[in-house]
C-alpha positions in Angstrom: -7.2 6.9 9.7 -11.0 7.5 8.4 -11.3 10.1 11.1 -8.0 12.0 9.8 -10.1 14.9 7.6 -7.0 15.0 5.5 -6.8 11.2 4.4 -9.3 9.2 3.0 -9.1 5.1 2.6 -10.5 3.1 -0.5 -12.9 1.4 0.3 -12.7 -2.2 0.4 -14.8 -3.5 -2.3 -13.7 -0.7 -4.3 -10.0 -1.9 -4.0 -11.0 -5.7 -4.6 -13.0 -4.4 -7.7 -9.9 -3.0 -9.0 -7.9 -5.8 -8.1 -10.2 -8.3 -9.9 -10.1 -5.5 -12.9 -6.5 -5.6 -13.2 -6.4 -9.6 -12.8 -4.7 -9.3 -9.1 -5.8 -12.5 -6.8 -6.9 -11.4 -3.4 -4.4 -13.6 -2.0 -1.5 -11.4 -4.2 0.6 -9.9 -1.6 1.5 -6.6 -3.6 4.8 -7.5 -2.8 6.2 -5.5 -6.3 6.1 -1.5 -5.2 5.1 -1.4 -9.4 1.8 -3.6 -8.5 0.9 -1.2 -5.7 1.5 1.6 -7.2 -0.8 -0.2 -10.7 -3.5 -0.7 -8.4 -3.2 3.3 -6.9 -3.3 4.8 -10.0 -6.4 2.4 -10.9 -7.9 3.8 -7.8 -7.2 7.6 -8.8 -4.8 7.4 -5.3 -2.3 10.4 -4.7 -0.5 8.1 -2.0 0.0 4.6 -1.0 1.8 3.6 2.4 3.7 0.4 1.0 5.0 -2.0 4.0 6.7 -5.2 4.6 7.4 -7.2 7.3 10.4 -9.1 8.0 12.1 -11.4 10.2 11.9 -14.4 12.0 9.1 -14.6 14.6 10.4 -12.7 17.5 12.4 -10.3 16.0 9.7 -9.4 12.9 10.3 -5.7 11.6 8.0 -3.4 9.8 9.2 -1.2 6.9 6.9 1.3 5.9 6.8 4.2 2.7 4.6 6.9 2.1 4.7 7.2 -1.8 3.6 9.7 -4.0 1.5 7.9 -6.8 2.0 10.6 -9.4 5.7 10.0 -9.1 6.3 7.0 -7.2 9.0 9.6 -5.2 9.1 8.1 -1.3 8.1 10.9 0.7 8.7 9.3 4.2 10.0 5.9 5.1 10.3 4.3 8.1 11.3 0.8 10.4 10.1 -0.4 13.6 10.6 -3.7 15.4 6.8 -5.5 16.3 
């Protein structure tokens, strides 16, 4: 993603910084879209890609959603079986 001119990742510490800031364990999942999208807007993000996976072990899905941070509008959304 790094090499992608266009995007640009936090950095690590950065993001556990803010966690830690915003009293987020770095064992807290982010499950809550409102605690990703907290910890963006700490990070000065325009997007997050949220994602889950679900399922039982062989048949796990990912769901994935490009969100705008600003507006928390999902952009693009998608599911794929891993």
């Amino acid at each position: 993603v790094n090499s992608i001119s266009a995007l640009q990742t936090v950095p690590y510490a950065q993001m556990m910084s803010a966690r830690k800031a915003l009293g987020l364990s770095g064992e807290d999942s982010l499950g809550l879209r409102s605690a990703a999208i907290g910890l963006a807007r700490y990070l000065q993000a325009d997007y997050i890609l949220f994602s889950t996976v679900d399922g039982k072990k062989d048949n796990r899905v990912i769901s994935m959603q490009l969100m705008s941070v600003a507006s928390g509008e999902i952009l693009w959304s998608g599911r794929h079986k891993v």
